[in-house]
N, CA, C and O atoms as a CHARMM CRD file, in Angstrom:
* protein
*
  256
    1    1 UNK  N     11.64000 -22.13000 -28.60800 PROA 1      0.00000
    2    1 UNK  CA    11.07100 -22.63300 -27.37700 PROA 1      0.00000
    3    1 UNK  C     10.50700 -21.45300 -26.59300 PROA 1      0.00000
    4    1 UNK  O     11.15900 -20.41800 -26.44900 PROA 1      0.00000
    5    2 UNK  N      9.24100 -21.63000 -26.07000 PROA 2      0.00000
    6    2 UNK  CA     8.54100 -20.13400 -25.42300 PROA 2      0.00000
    7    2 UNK  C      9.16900 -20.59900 -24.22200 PROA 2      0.00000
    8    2 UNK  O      9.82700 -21.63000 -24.08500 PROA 2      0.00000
    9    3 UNK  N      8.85100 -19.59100 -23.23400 PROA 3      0.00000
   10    3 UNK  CA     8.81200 -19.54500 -22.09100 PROA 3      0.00000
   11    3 UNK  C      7.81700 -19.77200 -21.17800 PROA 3      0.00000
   12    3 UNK  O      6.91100 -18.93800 -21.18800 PROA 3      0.00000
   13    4 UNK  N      7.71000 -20.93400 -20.16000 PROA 4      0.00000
   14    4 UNK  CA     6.45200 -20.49300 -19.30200 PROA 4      0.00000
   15    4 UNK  C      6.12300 -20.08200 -18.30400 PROA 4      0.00000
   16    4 UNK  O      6.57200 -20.61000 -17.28700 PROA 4      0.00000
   17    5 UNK  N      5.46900 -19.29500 -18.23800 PROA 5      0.00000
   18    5 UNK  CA     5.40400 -18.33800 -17.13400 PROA 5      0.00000
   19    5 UNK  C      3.66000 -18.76200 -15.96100 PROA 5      0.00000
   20    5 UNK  O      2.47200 -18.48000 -16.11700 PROA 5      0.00000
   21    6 UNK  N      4.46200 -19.56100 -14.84100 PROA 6      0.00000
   22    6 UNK  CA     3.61300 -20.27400 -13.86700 PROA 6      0.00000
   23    6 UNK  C      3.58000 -19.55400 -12.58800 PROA 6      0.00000
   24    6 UNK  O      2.73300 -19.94600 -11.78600 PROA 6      0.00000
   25    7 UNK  N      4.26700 -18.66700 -12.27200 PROA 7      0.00000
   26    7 UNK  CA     4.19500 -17.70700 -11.06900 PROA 7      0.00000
   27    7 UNK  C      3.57400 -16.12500 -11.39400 PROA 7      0.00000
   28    7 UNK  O      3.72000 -15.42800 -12.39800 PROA 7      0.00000
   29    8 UNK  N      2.70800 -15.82100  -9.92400 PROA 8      0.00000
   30    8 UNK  CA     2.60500 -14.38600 -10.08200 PROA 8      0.00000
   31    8 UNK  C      3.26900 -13.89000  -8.98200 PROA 8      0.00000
   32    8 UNK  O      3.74000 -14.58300  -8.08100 PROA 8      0.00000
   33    9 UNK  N      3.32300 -12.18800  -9.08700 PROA 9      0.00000
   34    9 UNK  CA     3.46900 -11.81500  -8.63800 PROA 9      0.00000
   35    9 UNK  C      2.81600 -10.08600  -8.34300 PROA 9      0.00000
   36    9 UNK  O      3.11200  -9.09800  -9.01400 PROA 9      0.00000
   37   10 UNK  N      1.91500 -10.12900  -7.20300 PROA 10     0.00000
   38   10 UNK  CA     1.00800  -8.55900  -6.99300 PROA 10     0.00000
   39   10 UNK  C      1.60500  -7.83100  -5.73900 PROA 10     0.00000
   40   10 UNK  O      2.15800  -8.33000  -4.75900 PROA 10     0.00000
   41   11 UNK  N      1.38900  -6.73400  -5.98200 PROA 11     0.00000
   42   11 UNK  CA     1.35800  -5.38700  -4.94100 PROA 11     0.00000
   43   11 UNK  C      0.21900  -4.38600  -5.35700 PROA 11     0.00000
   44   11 UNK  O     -0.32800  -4.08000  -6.41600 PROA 11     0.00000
   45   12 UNK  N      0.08600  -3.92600  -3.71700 PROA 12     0.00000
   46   12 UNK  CA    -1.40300  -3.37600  -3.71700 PROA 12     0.00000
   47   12 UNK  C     -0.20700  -1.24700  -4.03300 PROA 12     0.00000
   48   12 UNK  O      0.89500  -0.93000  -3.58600 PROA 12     0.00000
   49   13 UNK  N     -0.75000  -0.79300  -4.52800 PROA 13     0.00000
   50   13 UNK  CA    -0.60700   0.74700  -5.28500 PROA 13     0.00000
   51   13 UNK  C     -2.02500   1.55800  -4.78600 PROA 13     0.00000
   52   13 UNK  O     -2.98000   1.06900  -4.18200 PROA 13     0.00000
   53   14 UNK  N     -1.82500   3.03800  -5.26900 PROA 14     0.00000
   54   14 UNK  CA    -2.18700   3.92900  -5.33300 PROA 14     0.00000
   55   14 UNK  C     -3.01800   4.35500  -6.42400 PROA 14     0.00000
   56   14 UNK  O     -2.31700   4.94700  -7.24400 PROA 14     0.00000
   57   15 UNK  N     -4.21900   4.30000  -6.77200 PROA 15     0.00000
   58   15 UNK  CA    -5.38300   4.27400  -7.90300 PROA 15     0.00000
   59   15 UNK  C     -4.36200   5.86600  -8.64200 PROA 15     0.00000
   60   15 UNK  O     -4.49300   5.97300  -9.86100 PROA 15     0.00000
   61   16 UNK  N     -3.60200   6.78600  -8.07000 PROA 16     0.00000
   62   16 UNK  CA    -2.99400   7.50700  -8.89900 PROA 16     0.00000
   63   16 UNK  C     -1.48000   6.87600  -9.73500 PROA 16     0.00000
   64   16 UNK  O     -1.06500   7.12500 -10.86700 PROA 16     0.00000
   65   17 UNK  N     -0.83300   5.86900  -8.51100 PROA 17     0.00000
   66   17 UNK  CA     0.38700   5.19300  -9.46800 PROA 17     0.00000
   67   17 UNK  C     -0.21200   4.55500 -10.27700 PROA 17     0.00000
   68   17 UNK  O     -0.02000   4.89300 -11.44500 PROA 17     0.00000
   69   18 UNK  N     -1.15700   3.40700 -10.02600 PROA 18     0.00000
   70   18 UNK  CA    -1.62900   2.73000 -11.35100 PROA 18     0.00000
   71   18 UNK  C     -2.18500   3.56300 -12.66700 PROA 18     0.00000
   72   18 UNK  O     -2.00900   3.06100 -13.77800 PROA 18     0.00000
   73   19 UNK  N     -2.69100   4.52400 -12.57200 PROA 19     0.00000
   74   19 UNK  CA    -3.44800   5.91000 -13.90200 PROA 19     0.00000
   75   19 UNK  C     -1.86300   6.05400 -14.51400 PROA 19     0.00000
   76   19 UNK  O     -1.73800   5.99200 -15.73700 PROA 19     0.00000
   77   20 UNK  N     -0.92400   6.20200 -13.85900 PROA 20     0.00000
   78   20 UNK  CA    -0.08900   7.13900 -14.04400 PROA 20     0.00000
   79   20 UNK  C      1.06200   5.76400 -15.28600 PROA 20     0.00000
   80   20 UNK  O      1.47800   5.72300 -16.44300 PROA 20     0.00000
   81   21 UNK  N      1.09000   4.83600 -13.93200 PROA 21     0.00000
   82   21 UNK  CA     1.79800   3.42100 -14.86700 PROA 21     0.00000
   83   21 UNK  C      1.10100   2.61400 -16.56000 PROA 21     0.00000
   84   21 UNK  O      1.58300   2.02800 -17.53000 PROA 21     0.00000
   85   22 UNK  N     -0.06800   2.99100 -16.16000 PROA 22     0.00000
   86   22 UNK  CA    -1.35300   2.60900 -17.51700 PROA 22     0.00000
   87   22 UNK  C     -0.36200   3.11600 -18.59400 PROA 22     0.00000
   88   22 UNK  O      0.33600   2.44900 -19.35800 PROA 22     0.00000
   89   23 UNK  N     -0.47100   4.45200 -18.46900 PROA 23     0.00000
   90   23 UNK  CA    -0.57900   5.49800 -19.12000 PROA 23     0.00000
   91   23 UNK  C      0.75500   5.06700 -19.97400 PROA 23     0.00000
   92   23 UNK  O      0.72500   4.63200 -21.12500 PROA 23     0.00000
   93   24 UNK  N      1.75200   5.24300 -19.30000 PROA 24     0.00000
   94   24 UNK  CA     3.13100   5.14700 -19.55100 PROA 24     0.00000
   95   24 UNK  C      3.54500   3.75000 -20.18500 PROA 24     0.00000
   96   24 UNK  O      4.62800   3.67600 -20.76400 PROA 24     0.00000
   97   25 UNK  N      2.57500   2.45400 -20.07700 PROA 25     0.00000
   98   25 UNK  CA     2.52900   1.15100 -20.44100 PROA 25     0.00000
   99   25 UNK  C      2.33000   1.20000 -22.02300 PROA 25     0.00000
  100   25 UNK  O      2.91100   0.60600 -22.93100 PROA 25     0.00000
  101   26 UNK  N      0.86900   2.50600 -22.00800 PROA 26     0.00000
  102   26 UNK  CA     0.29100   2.49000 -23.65500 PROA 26     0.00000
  103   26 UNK  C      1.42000   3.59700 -24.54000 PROA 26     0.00000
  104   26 UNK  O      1.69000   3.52700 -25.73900 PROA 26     0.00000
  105   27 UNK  N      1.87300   4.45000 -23.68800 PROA 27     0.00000
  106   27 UNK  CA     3.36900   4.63900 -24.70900 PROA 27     0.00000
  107   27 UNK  C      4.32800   4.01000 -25.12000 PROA 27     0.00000
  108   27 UNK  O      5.14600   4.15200 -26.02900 PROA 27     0.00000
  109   28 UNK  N      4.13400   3.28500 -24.33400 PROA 28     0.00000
  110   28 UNK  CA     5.67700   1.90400 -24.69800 PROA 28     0.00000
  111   28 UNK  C      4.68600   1.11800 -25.96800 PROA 28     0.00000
  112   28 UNK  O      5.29500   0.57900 -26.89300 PROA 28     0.00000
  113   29 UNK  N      3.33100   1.09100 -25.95600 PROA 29     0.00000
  114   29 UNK  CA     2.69200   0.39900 -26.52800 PROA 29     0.00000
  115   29 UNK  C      3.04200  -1.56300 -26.57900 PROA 29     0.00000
  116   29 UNK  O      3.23200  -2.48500 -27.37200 PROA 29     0.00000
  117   30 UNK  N      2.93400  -1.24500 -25.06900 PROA 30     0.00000
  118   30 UNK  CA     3.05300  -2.61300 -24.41700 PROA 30     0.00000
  119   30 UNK  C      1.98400  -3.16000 -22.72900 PROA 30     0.00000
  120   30 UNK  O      1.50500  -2.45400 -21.84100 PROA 30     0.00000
  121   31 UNK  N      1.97700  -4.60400 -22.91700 PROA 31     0.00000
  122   31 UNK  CA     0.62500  -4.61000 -22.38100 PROA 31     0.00000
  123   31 UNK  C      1.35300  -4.19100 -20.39800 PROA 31     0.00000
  124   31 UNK  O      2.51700  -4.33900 -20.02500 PROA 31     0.00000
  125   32 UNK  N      0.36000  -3.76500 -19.69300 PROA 32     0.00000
  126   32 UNK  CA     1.44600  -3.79800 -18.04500 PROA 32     0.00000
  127   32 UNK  C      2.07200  -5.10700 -17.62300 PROA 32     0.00000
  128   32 UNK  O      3.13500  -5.12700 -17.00300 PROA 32     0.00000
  129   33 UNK  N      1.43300  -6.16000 -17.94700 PROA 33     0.00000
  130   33 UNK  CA     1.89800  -7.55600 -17.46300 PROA 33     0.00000
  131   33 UNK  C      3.63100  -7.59400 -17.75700 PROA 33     0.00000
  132   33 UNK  O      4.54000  -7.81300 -16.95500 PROA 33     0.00000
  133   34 UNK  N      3.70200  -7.19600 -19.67900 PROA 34     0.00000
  134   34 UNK  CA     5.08700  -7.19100 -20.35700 PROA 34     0.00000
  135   34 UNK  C      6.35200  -5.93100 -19.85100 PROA 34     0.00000
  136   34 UNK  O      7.55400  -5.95800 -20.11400 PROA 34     0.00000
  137   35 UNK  N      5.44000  -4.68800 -18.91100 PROA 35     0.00000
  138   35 UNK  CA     6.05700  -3.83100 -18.39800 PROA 35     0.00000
  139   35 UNK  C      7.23100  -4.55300 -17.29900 PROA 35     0.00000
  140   35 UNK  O      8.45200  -4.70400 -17.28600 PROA 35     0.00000
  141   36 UNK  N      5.78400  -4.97300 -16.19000 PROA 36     0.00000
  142   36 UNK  CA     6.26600  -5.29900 -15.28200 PROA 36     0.00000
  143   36 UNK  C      7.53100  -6.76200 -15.42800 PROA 36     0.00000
  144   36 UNK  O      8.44800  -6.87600 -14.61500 PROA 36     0.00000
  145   37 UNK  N      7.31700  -7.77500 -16.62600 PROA 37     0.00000
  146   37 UNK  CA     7.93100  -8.63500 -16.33600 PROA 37     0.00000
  147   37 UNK  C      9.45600  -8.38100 -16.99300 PROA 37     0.00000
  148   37 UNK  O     10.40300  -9.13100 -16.75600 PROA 37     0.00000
  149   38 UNK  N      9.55500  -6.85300 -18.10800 PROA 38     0.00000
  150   38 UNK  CA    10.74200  -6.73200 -18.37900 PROA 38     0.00000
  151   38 UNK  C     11.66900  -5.54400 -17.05800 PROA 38     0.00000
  152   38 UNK  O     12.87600  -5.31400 -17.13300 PROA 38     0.00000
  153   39 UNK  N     10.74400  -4.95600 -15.96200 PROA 39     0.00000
  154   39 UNK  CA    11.28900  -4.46200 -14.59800 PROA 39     0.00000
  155   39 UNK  C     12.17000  -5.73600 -13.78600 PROA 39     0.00000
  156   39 UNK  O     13.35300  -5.76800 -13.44800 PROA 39     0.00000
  157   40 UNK  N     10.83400  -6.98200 -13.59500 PROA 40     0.00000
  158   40 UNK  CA    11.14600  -7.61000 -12.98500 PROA 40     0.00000
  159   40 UNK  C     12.69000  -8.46900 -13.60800 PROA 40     0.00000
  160   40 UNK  O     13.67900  -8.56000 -12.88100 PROA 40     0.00000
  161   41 UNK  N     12.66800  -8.93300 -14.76800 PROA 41     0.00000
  162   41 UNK  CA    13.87000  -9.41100 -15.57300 PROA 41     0.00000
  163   41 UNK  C     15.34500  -8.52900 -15.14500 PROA 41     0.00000
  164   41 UNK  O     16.28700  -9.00000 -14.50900 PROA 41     0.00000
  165   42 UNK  N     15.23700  -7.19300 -15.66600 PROA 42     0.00000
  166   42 UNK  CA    16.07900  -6.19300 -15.65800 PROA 42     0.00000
  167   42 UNK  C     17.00400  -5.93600 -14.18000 PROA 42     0.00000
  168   42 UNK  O     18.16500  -5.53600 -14.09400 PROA 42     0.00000
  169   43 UNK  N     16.10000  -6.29600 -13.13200 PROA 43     0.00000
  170   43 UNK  CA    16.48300  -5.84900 -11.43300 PROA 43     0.00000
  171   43 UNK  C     17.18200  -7.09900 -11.42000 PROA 43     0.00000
  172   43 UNK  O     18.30900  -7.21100 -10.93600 PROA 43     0.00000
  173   44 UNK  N     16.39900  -8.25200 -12.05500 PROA 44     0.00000
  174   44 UNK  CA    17.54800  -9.45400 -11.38200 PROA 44     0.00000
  175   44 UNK  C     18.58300  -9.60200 -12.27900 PROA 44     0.00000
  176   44 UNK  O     19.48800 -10.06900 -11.58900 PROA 44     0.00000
  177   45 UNK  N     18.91700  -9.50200 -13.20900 PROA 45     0.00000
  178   45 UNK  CA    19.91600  -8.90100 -13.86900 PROA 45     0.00000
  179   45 UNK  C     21.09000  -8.09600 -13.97000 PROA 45     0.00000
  180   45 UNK  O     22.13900  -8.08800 -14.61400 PROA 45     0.00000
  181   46 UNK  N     20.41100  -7.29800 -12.92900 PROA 46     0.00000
  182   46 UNK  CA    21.05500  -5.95100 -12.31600 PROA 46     0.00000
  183   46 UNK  C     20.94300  -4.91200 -13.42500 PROA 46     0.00000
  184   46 UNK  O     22.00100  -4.29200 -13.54300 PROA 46     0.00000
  185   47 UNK  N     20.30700  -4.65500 -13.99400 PROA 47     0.00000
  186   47 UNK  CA    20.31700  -3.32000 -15.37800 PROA 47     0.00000
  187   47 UNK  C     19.41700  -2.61400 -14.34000 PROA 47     0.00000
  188   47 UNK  O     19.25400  -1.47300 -14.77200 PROA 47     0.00000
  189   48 UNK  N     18.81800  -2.74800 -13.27700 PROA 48     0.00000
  190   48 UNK  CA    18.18600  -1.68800 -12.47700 PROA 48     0.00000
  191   48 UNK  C     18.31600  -1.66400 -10.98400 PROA 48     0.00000
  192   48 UNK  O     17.94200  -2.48400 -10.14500 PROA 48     0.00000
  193   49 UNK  N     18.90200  -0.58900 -10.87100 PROA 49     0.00000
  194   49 UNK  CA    19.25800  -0.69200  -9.73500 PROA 49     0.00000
  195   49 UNK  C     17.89600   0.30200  -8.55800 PROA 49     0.00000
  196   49 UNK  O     17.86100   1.50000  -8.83600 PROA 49     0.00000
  197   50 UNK  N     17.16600  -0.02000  -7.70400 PROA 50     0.00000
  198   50 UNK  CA    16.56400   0.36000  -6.50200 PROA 50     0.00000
  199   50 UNK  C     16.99300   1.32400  -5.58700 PROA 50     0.00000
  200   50 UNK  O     17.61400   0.91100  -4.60800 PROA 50     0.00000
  201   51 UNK  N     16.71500   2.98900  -5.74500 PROA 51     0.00000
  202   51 UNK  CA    17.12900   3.50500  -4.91900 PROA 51     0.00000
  203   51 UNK  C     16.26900   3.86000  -3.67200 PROA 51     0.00000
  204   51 UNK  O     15.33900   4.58000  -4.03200 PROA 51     0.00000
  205   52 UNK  N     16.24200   3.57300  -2.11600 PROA 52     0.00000
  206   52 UNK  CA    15.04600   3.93500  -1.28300 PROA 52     0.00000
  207   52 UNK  C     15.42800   6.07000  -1.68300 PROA 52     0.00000
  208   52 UNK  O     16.38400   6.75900  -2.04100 PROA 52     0.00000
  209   53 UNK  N     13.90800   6.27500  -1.29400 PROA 53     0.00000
  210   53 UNK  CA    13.94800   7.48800  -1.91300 PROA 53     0.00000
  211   53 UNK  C     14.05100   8.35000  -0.32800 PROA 53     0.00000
  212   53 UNK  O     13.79200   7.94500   0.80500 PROA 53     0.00000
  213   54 UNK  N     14.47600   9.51200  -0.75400 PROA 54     0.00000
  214   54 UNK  CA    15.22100  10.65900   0.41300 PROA 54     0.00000
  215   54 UNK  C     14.20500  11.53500   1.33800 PROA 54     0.00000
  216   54 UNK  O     14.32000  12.04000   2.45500 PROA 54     0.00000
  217   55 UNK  N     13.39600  11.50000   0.59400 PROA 55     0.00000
  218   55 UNK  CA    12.39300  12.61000   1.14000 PROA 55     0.00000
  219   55 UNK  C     10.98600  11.99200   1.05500 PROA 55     0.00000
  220   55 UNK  O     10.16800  12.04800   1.97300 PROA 55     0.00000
  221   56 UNK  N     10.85600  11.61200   0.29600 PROA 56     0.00000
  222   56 UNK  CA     9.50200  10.92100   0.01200 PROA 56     0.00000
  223   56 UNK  C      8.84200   9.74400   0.57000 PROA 56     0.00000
  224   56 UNK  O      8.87400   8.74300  -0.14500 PROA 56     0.00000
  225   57 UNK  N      8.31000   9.66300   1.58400 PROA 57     0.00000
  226   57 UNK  CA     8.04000   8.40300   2.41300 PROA 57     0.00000
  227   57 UNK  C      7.16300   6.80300   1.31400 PROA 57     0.00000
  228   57 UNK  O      6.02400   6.83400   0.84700 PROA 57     0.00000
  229   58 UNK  N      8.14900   5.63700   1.20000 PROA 58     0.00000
  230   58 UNK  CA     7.37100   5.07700   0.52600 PROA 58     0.00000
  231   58 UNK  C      7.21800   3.92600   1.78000 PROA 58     0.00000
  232   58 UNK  O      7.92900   3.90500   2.78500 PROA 58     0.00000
  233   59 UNK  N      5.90100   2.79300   1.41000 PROA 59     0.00000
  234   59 UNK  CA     5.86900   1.95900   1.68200 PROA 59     0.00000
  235   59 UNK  C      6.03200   1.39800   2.76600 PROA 59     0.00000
  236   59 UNK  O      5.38200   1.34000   3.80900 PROA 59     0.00000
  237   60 UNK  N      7.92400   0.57000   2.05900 PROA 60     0.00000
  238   60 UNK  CA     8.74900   0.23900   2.99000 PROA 60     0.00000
  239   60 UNK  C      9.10900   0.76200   4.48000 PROA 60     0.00000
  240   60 UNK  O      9.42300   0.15800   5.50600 PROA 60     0.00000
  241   61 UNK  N      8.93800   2.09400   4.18600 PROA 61     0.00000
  242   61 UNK  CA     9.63100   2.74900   5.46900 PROA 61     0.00000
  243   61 UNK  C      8.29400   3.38000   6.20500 PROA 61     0.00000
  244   61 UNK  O      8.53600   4.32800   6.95200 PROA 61     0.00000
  245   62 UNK  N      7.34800   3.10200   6.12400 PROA 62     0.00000
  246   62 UNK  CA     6.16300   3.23200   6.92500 PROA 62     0.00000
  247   62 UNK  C      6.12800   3.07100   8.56000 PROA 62     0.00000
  248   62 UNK  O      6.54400   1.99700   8.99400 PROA 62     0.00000
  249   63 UNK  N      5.72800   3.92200   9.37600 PROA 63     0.00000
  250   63 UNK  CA     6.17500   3.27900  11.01300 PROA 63     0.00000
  251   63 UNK  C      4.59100   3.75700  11.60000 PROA 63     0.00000
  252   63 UNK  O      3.88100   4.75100  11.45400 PROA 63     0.00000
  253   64 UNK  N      4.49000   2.51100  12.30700 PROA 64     0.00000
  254   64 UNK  CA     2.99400   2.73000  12.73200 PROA 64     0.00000
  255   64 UNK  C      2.93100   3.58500  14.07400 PROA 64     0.00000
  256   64 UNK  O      1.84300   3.86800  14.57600 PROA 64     0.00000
């Protein structure tokens, strides 16, 4: 029995994270869609755990 897969899910990146994620997708020699949906699997799972990072301003912690 496949699976079907009826939801997306996007975030807008950095034209250098995406070069950088490509890249690392065609070593796995897997397509990004299958990257991202074995990240996304893995976190809810808990096999990955999210650390906010120390020094490095991402995103999240943005203050206008």
């Amino acid at each position: 029995m496949s699976v079907k897969f009826e939801a997306y899910i996007g975030t807008r990146i950095s034209k250098d994270e995406r070069s950088s994620f490509v890249k690392m997708s065609k070593k796995l020699q897997m397509d990004q869609s299958e990257v991202l949906r074995e990240l996304i699997q893995a976190f809810i799972q808990n096999r990955v755990t999210i650390t906010p990072p120390t020094e490095i301003k991402g995103l999240h912690n943005h203050v206008n």
